[in-house]
Structure formats: structure tokens, C-alpha cells
N, CA and C atoms as a LAMMPS dump frame, in Angstrom:
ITEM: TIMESTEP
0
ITEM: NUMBER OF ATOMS
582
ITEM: BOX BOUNDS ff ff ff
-5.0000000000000000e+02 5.0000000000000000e+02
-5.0000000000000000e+02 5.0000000000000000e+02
-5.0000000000000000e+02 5.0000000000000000e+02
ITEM: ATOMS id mol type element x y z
1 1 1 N -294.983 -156.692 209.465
2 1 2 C -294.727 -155.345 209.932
3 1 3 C -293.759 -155.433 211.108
4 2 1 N -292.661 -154.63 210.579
5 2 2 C -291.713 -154.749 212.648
6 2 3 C -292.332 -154.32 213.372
7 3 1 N -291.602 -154.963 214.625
8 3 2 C -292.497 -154.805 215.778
9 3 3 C -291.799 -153.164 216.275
10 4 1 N -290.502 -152.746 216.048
11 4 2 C -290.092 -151.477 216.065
12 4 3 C -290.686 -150.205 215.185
13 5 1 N -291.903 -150.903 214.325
14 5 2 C -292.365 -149.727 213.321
15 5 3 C -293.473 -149.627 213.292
16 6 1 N -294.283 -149.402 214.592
17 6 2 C -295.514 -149.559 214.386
18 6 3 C -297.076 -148.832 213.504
19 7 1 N -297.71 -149.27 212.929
20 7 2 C -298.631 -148.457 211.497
21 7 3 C -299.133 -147.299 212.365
22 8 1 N -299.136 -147.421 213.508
23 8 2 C -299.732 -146.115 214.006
24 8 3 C -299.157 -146.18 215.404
25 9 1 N -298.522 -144.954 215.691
26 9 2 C -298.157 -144.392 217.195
27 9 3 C -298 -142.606 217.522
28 10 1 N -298.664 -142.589 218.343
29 10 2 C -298.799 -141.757 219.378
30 10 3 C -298.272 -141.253 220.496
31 11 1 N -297.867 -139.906 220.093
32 11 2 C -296.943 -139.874 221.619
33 11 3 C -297.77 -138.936 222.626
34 12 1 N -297.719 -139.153 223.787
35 12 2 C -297.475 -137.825 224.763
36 12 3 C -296.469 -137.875 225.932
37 13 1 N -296.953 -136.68 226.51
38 13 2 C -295.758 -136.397 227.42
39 13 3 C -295.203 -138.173 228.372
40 14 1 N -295.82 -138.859 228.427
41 14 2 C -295.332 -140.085 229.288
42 14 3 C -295.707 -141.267 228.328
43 15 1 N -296.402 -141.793 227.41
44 15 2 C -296.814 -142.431 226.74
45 15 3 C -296.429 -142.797 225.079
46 16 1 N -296.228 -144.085 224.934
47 16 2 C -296.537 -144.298 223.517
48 16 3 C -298.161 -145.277 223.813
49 17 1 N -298.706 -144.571 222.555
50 17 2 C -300.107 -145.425 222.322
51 17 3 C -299.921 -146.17 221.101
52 18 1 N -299.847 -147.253 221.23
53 18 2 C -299.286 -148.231 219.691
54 18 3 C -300.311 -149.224 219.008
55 19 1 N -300.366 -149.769 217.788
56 19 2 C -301.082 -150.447 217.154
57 19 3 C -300.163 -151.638 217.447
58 20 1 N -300.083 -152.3 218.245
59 20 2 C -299.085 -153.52 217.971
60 20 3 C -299.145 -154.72 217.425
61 21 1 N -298.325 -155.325 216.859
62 21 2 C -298.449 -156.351 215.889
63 21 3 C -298.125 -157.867 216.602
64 22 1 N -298.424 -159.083 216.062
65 22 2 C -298.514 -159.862 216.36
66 22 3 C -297.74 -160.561 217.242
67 23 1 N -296.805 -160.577 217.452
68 23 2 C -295.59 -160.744 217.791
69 23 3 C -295.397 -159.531 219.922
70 24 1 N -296.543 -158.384 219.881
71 24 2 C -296.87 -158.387 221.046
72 24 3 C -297.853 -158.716 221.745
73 25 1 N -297.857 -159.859 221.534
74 25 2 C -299.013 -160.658 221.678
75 25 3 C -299.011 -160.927 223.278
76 26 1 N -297.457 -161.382 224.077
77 26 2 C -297.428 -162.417 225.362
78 26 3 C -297.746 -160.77 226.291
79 27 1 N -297.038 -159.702 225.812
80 27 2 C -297.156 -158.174 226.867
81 27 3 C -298.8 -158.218 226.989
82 28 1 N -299.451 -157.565 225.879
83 28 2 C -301.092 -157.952 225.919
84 28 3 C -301.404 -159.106 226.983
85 29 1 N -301 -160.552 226.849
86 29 2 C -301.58 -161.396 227.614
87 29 3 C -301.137 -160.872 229.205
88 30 1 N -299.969 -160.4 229.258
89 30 2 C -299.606 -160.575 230.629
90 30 3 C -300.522 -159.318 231.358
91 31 1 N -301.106 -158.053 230.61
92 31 2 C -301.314 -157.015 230.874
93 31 3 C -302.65 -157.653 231.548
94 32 1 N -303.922 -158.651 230.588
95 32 2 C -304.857 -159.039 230.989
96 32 3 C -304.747 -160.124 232.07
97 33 1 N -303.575 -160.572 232.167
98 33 2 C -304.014 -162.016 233.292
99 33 3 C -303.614 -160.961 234.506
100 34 1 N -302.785 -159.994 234.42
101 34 2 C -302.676 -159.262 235.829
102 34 3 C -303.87 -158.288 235.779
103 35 1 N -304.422 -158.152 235.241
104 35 2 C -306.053 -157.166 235.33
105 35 3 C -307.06 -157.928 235.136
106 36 1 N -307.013 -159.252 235.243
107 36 2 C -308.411 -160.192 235.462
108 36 3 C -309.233 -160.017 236.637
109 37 1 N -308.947 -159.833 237.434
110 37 2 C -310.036 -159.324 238.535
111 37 3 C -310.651 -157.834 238.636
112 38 1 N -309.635 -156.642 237.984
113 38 2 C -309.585 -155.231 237.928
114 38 3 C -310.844 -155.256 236.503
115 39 1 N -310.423 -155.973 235.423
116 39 2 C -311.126 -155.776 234.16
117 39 3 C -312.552 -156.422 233.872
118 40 1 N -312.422 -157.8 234.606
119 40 2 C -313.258 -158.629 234.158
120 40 3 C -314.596 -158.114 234.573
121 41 1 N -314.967 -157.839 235.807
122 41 2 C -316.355 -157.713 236.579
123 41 3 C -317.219 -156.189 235.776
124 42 1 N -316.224 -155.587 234.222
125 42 2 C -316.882 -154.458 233.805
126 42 3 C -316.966 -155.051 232.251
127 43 1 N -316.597 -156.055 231.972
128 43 2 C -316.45 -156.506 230.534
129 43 3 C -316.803 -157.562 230.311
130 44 1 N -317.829 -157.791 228.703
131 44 2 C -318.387 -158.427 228.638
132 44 3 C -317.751 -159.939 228.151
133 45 1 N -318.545 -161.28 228.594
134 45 2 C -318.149 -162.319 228.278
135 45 3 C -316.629 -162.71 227.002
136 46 1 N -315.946 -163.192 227.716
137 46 2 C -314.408 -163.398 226.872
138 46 3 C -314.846 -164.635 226.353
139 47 1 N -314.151 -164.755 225.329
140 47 2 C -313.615 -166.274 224.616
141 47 3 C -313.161 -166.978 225.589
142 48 1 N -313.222 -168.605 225.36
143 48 2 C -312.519 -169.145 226.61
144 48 3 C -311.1 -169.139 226.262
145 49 1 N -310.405 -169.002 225.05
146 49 2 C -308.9 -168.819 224.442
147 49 3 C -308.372 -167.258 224.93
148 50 1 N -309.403 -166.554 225.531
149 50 2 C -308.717 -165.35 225.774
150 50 3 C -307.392 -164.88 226.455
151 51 1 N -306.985 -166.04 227.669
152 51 2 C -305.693 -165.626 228.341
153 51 3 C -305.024 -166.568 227.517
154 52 1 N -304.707 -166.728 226.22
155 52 2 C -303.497 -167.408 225.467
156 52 3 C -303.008 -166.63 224.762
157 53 1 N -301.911 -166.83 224.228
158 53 2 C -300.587 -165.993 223.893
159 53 3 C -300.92 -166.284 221.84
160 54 1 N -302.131 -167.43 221.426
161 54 2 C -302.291 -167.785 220.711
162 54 3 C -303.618 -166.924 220.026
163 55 1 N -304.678 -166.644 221.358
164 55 2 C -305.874 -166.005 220.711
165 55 3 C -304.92 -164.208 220.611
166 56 1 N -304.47 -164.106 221.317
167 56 2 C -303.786 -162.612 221.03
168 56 3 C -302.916 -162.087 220.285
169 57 1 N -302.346 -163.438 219.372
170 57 2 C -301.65 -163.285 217.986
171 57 3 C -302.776 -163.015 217.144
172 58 1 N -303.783 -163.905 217.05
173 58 2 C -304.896 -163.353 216.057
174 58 3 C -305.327 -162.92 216.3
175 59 1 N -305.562 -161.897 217.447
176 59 2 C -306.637 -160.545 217.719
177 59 3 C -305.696 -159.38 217.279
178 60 1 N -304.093 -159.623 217.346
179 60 2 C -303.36 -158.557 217.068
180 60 3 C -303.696 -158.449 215.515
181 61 1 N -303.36 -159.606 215.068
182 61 2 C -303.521 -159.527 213.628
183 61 3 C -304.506 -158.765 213.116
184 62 1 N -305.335 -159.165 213.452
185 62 2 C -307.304 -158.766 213.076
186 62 3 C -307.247 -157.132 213.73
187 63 1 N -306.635 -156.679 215.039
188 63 2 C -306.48 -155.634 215.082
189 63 3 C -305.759 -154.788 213.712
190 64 1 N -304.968 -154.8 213.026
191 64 2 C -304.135 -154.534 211.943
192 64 3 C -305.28 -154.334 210.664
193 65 1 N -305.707 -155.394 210.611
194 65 2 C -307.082 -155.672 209.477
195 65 3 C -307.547 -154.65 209.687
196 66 1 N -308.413 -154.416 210.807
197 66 2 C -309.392 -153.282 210.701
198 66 3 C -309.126 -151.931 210.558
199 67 1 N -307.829 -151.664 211.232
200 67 2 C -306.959 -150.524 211.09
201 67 3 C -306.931 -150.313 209.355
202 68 1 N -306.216 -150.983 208.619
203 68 2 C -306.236 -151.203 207.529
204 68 3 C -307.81 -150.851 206.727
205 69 1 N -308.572 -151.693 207.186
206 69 2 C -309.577 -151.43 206.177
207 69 3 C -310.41 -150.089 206.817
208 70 1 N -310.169 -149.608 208.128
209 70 2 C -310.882 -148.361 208.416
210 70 3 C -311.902 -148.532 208.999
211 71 1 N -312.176 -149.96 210.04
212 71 2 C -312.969 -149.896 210.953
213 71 3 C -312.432 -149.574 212.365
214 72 1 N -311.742 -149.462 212.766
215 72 2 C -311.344 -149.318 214.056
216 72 3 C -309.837 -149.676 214.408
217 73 1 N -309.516 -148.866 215.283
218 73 2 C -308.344 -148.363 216.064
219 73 3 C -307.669 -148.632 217.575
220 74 1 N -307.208 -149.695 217.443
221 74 2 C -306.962 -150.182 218.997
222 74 3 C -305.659 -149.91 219.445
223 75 1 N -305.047 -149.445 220.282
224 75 2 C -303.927 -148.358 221.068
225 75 3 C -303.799 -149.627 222.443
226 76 1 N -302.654 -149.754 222.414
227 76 2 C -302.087 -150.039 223.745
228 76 3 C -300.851 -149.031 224.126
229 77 1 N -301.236 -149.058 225.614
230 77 2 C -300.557 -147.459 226.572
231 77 3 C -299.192 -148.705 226.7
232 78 1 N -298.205 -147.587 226.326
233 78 2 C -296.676 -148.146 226.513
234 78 3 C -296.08 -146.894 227.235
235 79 1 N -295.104 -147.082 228.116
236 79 2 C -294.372 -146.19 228.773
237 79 3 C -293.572 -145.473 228.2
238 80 1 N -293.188 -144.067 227.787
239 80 2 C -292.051 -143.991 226.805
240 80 3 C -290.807 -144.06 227.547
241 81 1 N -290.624 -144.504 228.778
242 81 2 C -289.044 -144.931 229.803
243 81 3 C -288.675 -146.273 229.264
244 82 1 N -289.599 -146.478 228.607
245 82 2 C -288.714 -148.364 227.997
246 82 3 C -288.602 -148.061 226.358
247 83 1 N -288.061 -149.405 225.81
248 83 2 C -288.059 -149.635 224.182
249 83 3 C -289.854 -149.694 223.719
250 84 1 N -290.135 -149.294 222.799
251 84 2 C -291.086 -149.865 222.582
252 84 3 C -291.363 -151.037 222.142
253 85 1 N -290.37 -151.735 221.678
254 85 2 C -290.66 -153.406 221.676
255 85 3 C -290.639 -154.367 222.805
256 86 1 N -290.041 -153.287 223.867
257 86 2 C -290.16 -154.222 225.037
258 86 3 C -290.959 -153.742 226.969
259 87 1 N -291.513 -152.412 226.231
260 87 2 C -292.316 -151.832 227.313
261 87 3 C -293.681 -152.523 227.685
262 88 1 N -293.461 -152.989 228.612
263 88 2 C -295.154 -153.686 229.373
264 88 3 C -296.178 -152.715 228.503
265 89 1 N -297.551 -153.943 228.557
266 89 2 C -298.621 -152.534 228.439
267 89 3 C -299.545 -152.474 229.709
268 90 1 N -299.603 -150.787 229.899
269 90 2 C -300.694 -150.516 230.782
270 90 3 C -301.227 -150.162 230.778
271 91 1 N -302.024 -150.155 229.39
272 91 2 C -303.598 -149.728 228.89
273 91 3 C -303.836 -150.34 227.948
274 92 1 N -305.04 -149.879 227.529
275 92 2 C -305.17 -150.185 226.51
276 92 3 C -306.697 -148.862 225.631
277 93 1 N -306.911 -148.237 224.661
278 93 2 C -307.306 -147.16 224.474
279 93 3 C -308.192 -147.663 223.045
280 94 1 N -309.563 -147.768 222.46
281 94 2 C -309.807 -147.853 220.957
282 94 3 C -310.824 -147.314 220.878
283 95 1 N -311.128 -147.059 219.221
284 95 2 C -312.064 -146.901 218.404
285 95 3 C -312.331 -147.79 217.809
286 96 1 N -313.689 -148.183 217.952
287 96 2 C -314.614 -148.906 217.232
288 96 3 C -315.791 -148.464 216.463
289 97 1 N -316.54 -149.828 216.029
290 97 2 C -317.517 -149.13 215.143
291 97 3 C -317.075 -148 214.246
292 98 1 N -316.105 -147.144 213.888
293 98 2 C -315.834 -146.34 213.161
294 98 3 C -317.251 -146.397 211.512
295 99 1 N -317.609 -145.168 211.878
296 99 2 C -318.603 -144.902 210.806
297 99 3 C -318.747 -143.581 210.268
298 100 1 N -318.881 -143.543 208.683
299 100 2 C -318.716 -142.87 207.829
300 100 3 C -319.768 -141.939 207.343
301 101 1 N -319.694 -141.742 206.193
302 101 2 C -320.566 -141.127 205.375
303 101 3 C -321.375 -139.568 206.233
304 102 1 N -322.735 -139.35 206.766
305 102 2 C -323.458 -138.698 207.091
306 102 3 C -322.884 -139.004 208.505
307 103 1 N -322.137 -140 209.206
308 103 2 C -322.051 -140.204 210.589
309 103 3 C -320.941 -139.324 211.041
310 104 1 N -319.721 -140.273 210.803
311 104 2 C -318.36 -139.402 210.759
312 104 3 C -318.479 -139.859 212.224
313 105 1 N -318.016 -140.772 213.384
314 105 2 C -317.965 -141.303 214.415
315 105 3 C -317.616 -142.653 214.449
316 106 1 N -317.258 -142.82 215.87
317 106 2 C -316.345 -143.746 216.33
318 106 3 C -317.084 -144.223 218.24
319 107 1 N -317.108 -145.242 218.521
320 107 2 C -316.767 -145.778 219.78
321 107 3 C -315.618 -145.648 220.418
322 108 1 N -315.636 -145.344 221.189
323 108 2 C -314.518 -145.069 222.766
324 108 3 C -314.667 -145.951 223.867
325 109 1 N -313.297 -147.049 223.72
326 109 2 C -313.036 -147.965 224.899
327 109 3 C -311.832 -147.664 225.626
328 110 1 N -311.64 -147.95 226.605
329 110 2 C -310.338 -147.952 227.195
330 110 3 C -310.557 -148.838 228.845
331 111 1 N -308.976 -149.117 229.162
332 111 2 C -309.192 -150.262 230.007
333 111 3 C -307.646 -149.936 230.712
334 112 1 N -307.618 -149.444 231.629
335 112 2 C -306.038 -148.999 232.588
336 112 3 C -305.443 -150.405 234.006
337 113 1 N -304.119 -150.435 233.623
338 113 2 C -303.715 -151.258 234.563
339 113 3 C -303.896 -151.106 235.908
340 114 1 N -304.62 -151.921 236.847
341 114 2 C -305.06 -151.535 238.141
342 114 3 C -303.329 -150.038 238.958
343 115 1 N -302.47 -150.886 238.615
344 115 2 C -301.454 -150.62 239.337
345 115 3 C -300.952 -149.348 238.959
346 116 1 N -300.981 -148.995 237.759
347 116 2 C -300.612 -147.486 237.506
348 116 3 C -301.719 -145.983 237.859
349 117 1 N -302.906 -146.58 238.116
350 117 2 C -304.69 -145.826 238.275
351 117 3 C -304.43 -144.448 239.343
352 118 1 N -304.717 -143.737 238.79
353 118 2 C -304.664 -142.369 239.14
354 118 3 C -303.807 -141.644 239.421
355 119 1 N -302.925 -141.838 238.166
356 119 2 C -301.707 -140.432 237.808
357 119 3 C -302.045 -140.198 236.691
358 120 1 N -303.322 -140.225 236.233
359 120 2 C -303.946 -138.954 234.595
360 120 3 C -303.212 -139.893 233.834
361 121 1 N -302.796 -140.548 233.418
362 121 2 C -302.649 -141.717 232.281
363 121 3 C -303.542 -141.953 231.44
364 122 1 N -304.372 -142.238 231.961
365 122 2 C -305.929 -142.58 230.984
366 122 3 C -306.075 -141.541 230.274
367 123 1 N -306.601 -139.938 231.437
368 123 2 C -306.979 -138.763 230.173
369 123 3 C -305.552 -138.228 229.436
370 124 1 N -304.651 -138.873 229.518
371 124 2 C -303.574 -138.354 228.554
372 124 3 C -303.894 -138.866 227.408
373 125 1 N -304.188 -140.48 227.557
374 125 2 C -304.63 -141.457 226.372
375 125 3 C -305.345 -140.979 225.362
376 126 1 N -306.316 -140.887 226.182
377 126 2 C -308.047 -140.555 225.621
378 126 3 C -307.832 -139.294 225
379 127 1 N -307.164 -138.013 226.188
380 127 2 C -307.083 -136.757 225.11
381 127 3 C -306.457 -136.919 223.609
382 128 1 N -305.167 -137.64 223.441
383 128 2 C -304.535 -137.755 222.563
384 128 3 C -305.345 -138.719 220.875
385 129 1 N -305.992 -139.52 221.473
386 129 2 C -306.966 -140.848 220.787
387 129 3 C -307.945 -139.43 220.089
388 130 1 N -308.425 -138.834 220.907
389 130 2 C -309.599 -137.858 220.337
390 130 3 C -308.868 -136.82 219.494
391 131 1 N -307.831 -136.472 219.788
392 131 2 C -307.454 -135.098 219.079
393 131 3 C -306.561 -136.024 217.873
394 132 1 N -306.953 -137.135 217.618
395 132 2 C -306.13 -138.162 216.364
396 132 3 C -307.416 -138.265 215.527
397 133 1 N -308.402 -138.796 216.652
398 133 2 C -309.536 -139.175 215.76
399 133 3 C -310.326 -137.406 215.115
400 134 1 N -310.129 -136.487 215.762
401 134 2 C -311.154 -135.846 215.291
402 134 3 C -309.966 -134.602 214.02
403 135 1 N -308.429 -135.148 214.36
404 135 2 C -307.47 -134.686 213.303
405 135 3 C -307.465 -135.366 212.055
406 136 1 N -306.904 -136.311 212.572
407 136 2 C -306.235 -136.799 210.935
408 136 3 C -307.289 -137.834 210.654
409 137 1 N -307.653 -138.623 211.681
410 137 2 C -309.099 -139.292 210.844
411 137 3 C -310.309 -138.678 210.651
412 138 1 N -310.802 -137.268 210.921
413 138 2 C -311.919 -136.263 210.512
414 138 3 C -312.852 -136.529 211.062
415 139 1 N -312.922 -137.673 212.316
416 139 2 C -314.33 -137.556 212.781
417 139 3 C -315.189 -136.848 213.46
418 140 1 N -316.189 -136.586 213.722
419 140 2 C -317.029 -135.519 214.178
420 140 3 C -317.376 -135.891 215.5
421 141 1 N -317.131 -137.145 215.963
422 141 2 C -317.979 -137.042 217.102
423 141 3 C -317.793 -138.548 217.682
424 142 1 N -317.226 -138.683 218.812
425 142 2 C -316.637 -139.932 219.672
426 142 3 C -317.609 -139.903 221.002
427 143 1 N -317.769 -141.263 220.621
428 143 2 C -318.635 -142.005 221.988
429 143 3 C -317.934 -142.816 222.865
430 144 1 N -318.646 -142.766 224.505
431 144 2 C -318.204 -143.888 225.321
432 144 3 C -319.31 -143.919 226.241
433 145 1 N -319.303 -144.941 226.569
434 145 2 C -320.33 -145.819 227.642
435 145 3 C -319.767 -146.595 228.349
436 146 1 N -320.206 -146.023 230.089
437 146 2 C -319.396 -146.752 230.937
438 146 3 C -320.512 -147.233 231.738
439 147 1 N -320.445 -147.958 232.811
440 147 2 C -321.399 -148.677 234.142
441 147 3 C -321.638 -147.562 235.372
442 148 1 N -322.635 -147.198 235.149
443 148 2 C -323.301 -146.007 236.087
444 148 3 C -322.428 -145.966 237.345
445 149 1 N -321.646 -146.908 237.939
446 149 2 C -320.925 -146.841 238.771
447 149 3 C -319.538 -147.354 238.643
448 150 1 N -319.299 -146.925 238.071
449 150 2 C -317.888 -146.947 237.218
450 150 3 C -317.38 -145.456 237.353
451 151 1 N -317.11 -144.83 238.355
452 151 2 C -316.777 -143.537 238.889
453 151 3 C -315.205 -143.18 238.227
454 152 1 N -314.397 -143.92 237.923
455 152 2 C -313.145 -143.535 237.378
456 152 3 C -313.162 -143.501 235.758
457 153 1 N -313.894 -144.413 235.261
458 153 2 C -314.428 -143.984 233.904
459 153 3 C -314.733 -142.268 233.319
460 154 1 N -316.246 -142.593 234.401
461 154 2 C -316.424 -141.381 234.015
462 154 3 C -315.888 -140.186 234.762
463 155 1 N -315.044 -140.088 235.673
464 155 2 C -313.773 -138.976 235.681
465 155 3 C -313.072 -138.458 234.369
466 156 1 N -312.67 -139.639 234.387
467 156 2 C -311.66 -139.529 232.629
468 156 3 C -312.451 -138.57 231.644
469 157 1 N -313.61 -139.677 231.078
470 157 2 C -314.403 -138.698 230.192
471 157 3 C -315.157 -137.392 230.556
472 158 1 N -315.543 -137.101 231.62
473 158 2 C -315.48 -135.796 231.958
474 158 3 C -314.204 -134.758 231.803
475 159 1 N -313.298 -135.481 232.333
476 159 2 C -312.032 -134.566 232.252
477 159 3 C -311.389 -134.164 231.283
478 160 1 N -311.832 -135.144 230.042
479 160 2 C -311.554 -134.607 228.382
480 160 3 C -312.357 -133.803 227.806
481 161 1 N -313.847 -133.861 228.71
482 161 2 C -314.511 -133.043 227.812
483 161 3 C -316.293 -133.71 227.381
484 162 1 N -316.104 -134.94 227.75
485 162 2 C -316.947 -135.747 227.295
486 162 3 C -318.612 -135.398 228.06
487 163 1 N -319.825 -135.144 227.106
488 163 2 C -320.775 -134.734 228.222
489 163 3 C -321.816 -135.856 228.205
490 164 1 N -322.343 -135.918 229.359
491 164 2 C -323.608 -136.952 229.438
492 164 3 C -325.299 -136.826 228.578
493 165 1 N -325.297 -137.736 227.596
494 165 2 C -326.103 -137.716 226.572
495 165 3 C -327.782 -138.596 227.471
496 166 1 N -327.172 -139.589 228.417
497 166 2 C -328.382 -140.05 228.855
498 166 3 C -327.991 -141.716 229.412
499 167 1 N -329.056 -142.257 229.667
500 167 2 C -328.807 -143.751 230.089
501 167 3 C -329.417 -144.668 229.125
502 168 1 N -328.632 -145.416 228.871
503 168 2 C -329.383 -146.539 227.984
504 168 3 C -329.717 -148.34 229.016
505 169 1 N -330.604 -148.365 228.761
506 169 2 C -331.172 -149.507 229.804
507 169 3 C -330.709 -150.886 229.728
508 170 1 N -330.158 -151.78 230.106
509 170 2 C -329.935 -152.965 229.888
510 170 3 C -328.791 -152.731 228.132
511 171 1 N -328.188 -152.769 228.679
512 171 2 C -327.152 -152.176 226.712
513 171 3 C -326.312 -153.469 226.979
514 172 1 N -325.484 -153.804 227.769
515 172 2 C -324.237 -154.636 227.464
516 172 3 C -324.785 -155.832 228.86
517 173 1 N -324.481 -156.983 227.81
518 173 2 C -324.524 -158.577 229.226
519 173 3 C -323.124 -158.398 229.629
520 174 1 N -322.984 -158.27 231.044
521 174 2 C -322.055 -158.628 231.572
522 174 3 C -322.246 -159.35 232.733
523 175 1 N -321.097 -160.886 232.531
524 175 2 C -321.523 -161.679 233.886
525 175 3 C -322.971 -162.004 233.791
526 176 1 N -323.543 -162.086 232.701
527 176 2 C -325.095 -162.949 232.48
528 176 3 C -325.788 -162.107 233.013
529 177 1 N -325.836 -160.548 232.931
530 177 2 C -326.931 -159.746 233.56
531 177 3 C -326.502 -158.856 232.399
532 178 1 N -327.62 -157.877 232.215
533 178 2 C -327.851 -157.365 230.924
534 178 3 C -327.955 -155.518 231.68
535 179 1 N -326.508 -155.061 231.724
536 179 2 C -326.31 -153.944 232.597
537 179 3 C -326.474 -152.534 231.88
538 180 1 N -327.167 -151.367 233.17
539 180 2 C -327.412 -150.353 232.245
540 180 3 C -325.879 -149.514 231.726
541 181 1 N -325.897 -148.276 231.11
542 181 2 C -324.508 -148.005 230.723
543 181 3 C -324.964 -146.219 230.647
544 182 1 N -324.271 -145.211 231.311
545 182 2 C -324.23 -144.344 230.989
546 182 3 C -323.501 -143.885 229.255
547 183 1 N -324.117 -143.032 228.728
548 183 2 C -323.78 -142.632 227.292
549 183 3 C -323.239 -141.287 227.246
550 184 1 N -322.338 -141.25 227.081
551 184 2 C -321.593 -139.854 226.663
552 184 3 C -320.872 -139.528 225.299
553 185 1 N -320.523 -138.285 224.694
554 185 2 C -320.381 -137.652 223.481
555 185 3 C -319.309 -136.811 223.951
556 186 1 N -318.4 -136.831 222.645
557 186 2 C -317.318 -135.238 222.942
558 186 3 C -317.281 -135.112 221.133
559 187 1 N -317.551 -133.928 220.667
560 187 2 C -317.745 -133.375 219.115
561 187 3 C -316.378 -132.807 219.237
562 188 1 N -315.801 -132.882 218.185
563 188 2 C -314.641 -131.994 217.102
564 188 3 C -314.969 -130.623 217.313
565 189 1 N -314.068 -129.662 217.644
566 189 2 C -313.64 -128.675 218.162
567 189 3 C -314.486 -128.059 216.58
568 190 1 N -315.515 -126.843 216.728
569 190 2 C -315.688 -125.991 215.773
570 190 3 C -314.58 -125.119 215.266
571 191 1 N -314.132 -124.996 213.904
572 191 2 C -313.567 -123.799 213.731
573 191 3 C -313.761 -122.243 214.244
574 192 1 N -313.366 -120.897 215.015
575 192 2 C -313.83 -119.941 215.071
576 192 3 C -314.534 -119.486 213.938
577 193 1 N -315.599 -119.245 213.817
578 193 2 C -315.972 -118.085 212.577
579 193 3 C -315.224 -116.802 212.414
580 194 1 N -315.321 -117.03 211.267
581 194 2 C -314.952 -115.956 210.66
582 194 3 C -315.519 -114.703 210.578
């Protein structure tokens, strides 16, 4: 797949959100080795291959796979002031778990470059990710779970819309402690009745 044609992109007013392919593999790495201290202390245990330019060719890849087969949707935030083959990334935005049938839902991650943090970047992301997922992929209903004190998280998802469903206790090991996670929901816009 060119790296100029990506299977899925997204625009908004400052942003491309891209599926990128293998080949942006070293931007990804560079995005995480400069957000290793910003990212790490909220995310759970990495591969030890994670800062190589080698594990992020095959995560791009495997990103593509799932896209493909319809499990999930991973977005990296590109600037639209550069090329898109050669714009840094400073996000990164997905759906996971994507589930069907009676469910019709998706997981909500996202992860912002320390250095760009608080000029609405994120809820541009996120608005755009949701009004994709609950458009053209039909889902009903997007989740995210952040760290009870994770105050810029949940800004974001408040600010899209997202409401607080409850706490789930010990949900994700991070850093060998088994941390609680606030749970939040945002549903697909009802049609007006008729």
C-alpha cells in the first residue's frame, strides 16, 4: 500500500488522522521515544522490542490486518502543514475490540504528544474518530477508560460528549500494580422522530 494513499484518512480543520503503513514505522518510533516519560507511567507493560523501528514495522502491518479484517482502527494525528508522508506524528487515536452483532461497539484509546497538549487536538481527534465510527462504521456506542487521575483524559472525553458510566476496580496492570480506571460511554446520535 503507498505510503501517500493511506486505507483510511481523516481530515479536520488542523489534522490528518491516518492508518499508516509500514514503512511509517521510524515517525511512530520517534513519536514514542520522545513521549516515554509523558506515555509510559499511564500504559500498560511494552514489549521489550517496543522502541525499534523493527517491532513498529510489524505492528504497522498487523495494524492494516485488523483494519482489514474489522477488528480495530488505529489513527495517528499528522499535521495537515506537512506532506503526509513526511509529517511527524503527534498522536495517536484507536478503536479496539470492535464488536458486532447485538453489540455494535468499539474501545477508545488515544495518546497526545507531551509538546503539542492543550490546543484541542485531542478532542478534534476523538470528535472526528467518533463521528467515523458511529457514520460509516455504524457503531452504536464507543468506550474509554482512563486513570481516575488522568485529568486531561478525561477533559477530552467530557468535551466530546463522553459520560461517566462508573469505576471499575483494579482493570489494567500498570507498572506491576493492577490500577483502577474510570469508564465512560458516548452513543450514536438518535435520529429526530418523526
Amino acid at each position: 500500500m503507498p505510503s501517500d494513499n493511506p486505507p483510511v484518512l481523516l481530515t479536520t480543520p488542523r489534522l490528518h488522522l491516518a492508518l499508516l503503513p509500514p514503512d511509517g514505522a521510524a515517525r511512530v518510533l520517534a513519536y514514542h521515544e520522545a513521549n516515554r516519560g509523558h506515555l509510559g507511567p499511564v500504559s500498560p507493560a511494552r514489549p521489550d522490542n517496543f522502541f525499534t523501528v523493527t517491532w513498529w514495522r510489524s505492528r504497522l502491518a498487523q495494524d492494516a490486518e485488523d483494519w482489514r479484517r474489522g477488528l480495530a482502527l488505529r489513527l495517528f494525528l499528522l499535521s495537515r502543514e506537512a506532506p503526509l508522508t513526511s509529517a511527524p506524528v503527534l498522536g495517536s487515536v484507536s478503536l479496539t475490540d470492535i464488536r458486532r452483532g447485538p453489540l455494535q461497539s468499539g474501545e477508545l484509546g488515544f495518546g497526545l504528544d507531551h509538546r503539542v497538549q492543550g490546543q484541542g487536538l485531542m478532542s478534534e481527534a476523538v470528535r472526528a474518530v467518533c463521528d467515523y465510527a458511529f457514520g460509516l462504521l455504524g457503531l452504536h456506542r464507543v468506550q474509554a477508560n482512563h486513570l481516575p487521575d488522568n485529568h486531561r483524559s478525561a477533559a477530552v472525553l467530557r468535551r466530546v460528549g463522553f459520560c461517566v458510566e462508573g469505576l471499575a476496580r483494579e482493570l489494567v496492570l500498570i507498572d506491576g500494580r493492577w490500577r483502577d480506571h474510570v469508564l465512560t460511554a458516548l452513543l450514536a446520535p438518535r435520529s429526530p422522530a418523526r
